[in-house]
C-alpha positions as CSV (number, residue, x, y, z in Angstrom):
1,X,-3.9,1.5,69.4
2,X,-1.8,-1.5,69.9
3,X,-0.2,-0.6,73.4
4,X,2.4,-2.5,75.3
5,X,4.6,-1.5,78.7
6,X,8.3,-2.5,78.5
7,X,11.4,-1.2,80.5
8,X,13.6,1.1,79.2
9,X,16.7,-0.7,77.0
10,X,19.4,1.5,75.8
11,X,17.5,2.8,73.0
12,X,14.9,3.6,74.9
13,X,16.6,5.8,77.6
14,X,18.5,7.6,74.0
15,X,15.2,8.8,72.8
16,X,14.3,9.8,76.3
17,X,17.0,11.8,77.3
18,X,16.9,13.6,73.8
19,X,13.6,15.1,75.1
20,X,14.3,15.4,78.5
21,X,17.9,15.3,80.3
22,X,17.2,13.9,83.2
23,X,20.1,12.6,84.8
24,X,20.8,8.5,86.1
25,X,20.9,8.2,89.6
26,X,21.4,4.9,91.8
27,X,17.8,4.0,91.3
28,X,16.6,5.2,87.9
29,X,14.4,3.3,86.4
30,X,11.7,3.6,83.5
31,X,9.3,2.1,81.1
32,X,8.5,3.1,77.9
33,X,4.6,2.9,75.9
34,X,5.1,1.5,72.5
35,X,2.2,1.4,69.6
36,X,3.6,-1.2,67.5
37,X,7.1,-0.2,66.9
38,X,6.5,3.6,67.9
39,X,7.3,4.9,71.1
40,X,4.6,7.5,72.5
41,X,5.6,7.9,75.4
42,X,8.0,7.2,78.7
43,X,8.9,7.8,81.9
44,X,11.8,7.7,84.7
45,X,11.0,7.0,88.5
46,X,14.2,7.8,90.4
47,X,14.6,9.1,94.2
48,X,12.5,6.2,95.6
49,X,12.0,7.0,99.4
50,X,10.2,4.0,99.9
51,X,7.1,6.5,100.4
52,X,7.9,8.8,97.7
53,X,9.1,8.5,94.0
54,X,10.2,11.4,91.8
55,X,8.5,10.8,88.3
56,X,9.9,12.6,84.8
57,X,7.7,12.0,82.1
58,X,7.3,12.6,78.3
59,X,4.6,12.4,76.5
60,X,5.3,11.8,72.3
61,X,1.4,11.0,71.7
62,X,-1.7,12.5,73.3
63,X,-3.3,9.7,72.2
64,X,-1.1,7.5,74.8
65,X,-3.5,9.4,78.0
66,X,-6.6,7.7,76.8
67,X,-4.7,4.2,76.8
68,X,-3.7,3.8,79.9
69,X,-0.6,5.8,81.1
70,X,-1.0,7.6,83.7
71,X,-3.4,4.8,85.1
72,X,-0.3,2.3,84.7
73,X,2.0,5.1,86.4
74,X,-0.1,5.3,88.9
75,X,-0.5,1.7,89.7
76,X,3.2,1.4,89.3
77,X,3.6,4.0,92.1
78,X,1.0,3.3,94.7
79,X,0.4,-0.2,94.5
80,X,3.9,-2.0,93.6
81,X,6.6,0.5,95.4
82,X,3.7,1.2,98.1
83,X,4.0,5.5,97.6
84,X,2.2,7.9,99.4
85,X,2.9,10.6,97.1
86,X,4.3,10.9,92.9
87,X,6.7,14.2,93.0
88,X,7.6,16.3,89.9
89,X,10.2,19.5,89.7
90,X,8.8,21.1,86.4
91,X,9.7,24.3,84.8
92,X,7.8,27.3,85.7
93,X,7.8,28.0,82.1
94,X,6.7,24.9,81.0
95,X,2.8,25.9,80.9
96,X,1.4,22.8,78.8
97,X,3.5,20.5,81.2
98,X,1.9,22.6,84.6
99,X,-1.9,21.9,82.9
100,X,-1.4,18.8,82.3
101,X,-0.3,17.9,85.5
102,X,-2.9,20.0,87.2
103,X,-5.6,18.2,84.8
104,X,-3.9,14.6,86.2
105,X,-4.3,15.5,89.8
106,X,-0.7,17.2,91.1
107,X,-0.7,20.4,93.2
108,X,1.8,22.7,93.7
109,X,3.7,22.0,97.0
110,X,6.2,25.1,96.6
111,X,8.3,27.1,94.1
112,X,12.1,27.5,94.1
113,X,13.2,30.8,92.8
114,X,15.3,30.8,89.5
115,X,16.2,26.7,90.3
116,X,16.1,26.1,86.5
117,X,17.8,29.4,85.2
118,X,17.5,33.3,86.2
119,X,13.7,34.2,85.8
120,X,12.7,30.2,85.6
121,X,11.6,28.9,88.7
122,X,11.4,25.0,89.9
123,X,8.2,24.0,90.3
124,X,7.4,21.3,93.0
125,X,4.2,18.9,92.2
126,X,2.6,16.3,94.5
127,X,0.6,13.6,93.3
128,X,-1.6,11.5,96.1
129,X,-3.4,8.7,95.4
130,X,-6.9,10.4,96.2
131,X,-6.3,13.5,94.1
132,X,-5.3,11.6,90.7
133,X,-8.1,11.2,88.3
134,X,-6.9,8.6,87.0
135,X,-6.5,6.3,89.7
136,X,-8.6,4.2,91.5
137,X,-7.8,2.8,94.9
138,X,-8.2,-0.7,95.4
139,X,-10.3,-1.8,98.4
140,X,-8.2,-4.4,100.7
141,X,-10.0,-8.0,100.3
């Protein structure tokens, strides 16, 4: 796998909102994971807090986990914008999205009762530094 990191163009945000609407605020801002000319995957940070970010992410390729994305998220989150915490809202019916956030590191903070549509709840995911497995915390020099 040939991967590269660039931030989102036009055509990039296109093929990202065709999978998930997620809607522009002030800060949006995402990168995409290319192999070769393929996307495989992309996500949004919005809602910076300046200890928090709110992450939206799709994954096009599992093979785009074992090369570095969430590590690069990660990074990204903790170590450039200086997070405490990565939050998610995901779909309470979105099982293979809760698992694989569960296998990444995120807990469930709280639920929101029909937030996404009657019978669909809004699931609310924290990611910390210490609980993401694919993260390492660098020692200060």
């Amino acid at each position: 796998m040939n991967v590269e990191f660039k931030r989102m163009d036009l055509d990039d945000w296109l093929w990202f909102n065709k999978r998930l609407s997620v809607f522009k605020v002030e800060d949006t801002a995402g990168y995409s994971m290319y192999d070769g000319d393929e996307i495989v995957a992309a996500w949004v940070f919005d809602n910076y807090t300046g200890t928090s970010v709110q992450c939206h992410l799709v994954i096009e390729k599992s093979r785009a986990l074992r090369n570095g994305l969430i590590e690069t998220i990660a990074g990204i989150a903790f170590e450039v914008l200086g997070c405490y915490a990565i939050y998610a809202l995901v779909p309470s019916n979105k099982e293979k999205a809760l698992r694989l956030n569960a296998h990444i590191g995120f807990t469930e903070k709280c639920r929101m009762e029909n937030a996404f549509a009657l019978g669909v709840d809004s699931v609310l995911l924290e990611l910390t530094p210490e609980k993401c497995k694919y993260y390492e915390q660098r020692k200060a020099a």
